[in-house]
N, C-alpha and C positions, 0 to 999 in steps of 0.2 A: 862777717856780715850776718848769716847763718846762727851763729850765736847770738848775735845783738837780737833779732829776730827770735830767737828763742825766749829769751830772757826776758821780752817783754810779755810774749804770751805768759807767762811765767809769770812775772810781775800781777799781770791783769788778774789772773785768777788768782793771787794770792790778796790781793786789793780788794777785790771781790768775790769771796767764794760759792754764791750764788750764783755765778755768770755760766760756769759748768753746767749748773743743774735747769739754768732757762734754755742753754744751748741745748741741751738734749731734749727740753719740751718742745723746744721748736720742730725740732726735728721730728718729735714724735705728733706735734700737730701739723705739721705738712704732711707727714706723712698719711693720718688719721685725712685732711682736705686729700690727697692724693686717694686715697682708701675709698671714700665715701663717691668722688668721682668716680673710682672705676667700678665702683658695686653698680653706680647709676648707667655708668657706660654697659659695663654688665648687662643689667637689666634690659637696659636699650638692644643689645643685640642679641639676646636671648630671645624678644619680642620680636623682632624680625627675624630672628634662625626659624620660628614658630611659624609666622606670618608666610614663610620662605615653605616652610612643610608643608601648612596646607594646601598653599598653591600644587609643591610636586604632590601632593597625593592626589588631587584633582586633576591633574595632568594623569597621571598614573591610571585614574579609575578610567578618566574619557578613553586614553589609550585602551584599555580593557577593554571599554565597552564598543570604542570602533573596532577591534580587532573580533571581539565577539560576530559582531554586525558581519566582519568581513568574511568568517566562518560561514557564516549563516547562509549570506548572500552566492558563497562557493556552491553550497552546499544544493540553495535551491537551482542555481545554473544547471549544475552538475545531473540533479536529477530531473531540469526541462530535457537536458543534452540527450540522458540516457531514455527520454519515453519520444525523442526526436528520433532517433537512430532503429530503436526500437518500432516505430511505426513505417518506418522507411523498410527495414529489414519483413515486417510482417507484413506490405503491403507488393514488397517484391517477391514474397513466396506463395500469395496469393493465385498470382498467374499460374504458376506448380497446383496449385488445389485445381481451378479450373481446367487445366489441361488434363488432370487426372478423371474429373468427371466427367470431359469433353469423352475420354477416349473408353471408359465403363456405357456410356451412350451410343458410343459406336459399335460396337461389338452386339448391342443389341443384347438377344435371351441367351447365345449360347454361353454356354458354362464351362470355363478353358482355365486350364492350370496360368499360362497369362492375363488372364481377367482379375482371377482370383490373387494374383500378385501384385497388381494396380488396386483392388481395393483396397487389401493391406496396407500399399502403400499409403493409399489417403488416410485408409484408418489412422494410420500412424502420424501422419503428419499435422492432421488434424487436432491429435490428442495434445502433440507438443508446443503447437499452437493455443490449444484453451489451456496448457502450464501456465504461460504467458500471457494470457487474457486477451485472448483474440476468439471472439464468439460470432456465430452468422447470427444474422440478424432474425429475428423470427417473421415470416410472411401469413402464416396460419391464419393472423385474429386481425386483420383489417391491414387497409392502408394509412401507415403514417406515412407525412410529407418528411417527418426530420430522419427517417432510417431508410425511407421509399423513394426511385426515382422514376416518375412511370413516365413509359415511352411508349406510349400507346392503349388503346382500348382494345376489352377482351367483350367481343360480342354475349359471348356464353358465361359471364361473371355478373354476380350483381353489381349492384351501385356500394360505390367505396369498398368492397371488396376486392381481395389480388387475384387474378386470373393466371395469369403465368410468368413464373418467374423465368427470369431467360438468364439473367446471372446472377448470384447470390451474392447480399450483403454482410458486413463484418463490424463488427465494433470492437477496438480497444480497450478493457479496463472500463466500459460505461459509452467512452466517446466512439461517433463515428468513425471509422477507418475506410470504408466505401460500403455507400448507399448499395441495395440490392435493386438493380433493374426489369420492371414492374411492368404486367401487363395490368391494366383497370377495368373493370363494370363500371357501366355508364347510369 
């Protein structure tokens, strides 16, 4: 059967010997349609692998740029946190300064190896304080309201000038830390 089979292929191309050489055009023009589709398929998803890039690399940048952002945002937290802590800390050493001048006012004129070690010490505490930016406030050249808290009138001061200071004020870096509490002229 297999032979019979044989012998006609056999036959055909010898009846027509051109049948060979259209079978193999065909093949090479399917091929060639076969070819030309997949250069276009090609093309096609090349255009979308592209399409596909730009999308991730816009993905990629926003990610940068939110994660930039999210630096940023640490960063300013971080340094509200540290002038928070910081004011907390310089406002609780504060009471330590006034107790120190509280106790140089006590003692009055005399001149005592103890005296002389409490001003030291404010000296000092003082200094490590303005490292920090912690400044009294200046009362010399008038009364302002934004650094001034007056709790009374000084008979013997003029008008809008400070009469007696009774607790001294401080500033932060520029800002308020506590008002100095102000005697006024009327």
């Amino acid at each position: 059967m297999f032979k019979n089979l044989f012998n006609r292929s056999k036959n055909m191309t010898e009846q027509n010997p051109n049948l060979e050489q259209e079978q193999q055009d065909g093949v090479v023009q399917t091929e060639a349609t076969n070819t030309e589709i997949s250069i276009d398929s090609l093309q096609a998803e090349i255009a979308q692998l592209n399409d596909d890039l730009k999308l991730e690399k816009a993905r990629t940048a926003n990610a940068v740029y939110e994660a930039q952002k999210s630096v940023e945002r640490v960063q300013r937290e971080s340094e509200k946190h540290k002038e928070v802590v910081l004011e907390k800390f310089a406002k609780a050493l504060l009471d330590s300064v006034d107790n120190l001048e509280r106790a140089i006012q006590a003692t009055g004129e005399e001149k005592t190896a103890l005296l002389e070690g409490v001003e030291l010490t404010l000296k000092s505490l003082l200094s490590t304080l303005e490292k920090f930016g912690v400044v009294a406030v200046d009362t010399e050249n008038g009364f302002n309201a934004e650094f001034h808290q007056a709790v009374g009138i000084d008979p013997n001061a003029k008008a809008n000038q400070i009469g007696n200071v009774l607790q001294k004020g401080y500033t932060l870096n520029g800002r308020l830390l506590r008002p100095a509490m102000v005697m006024v002229g009327a």
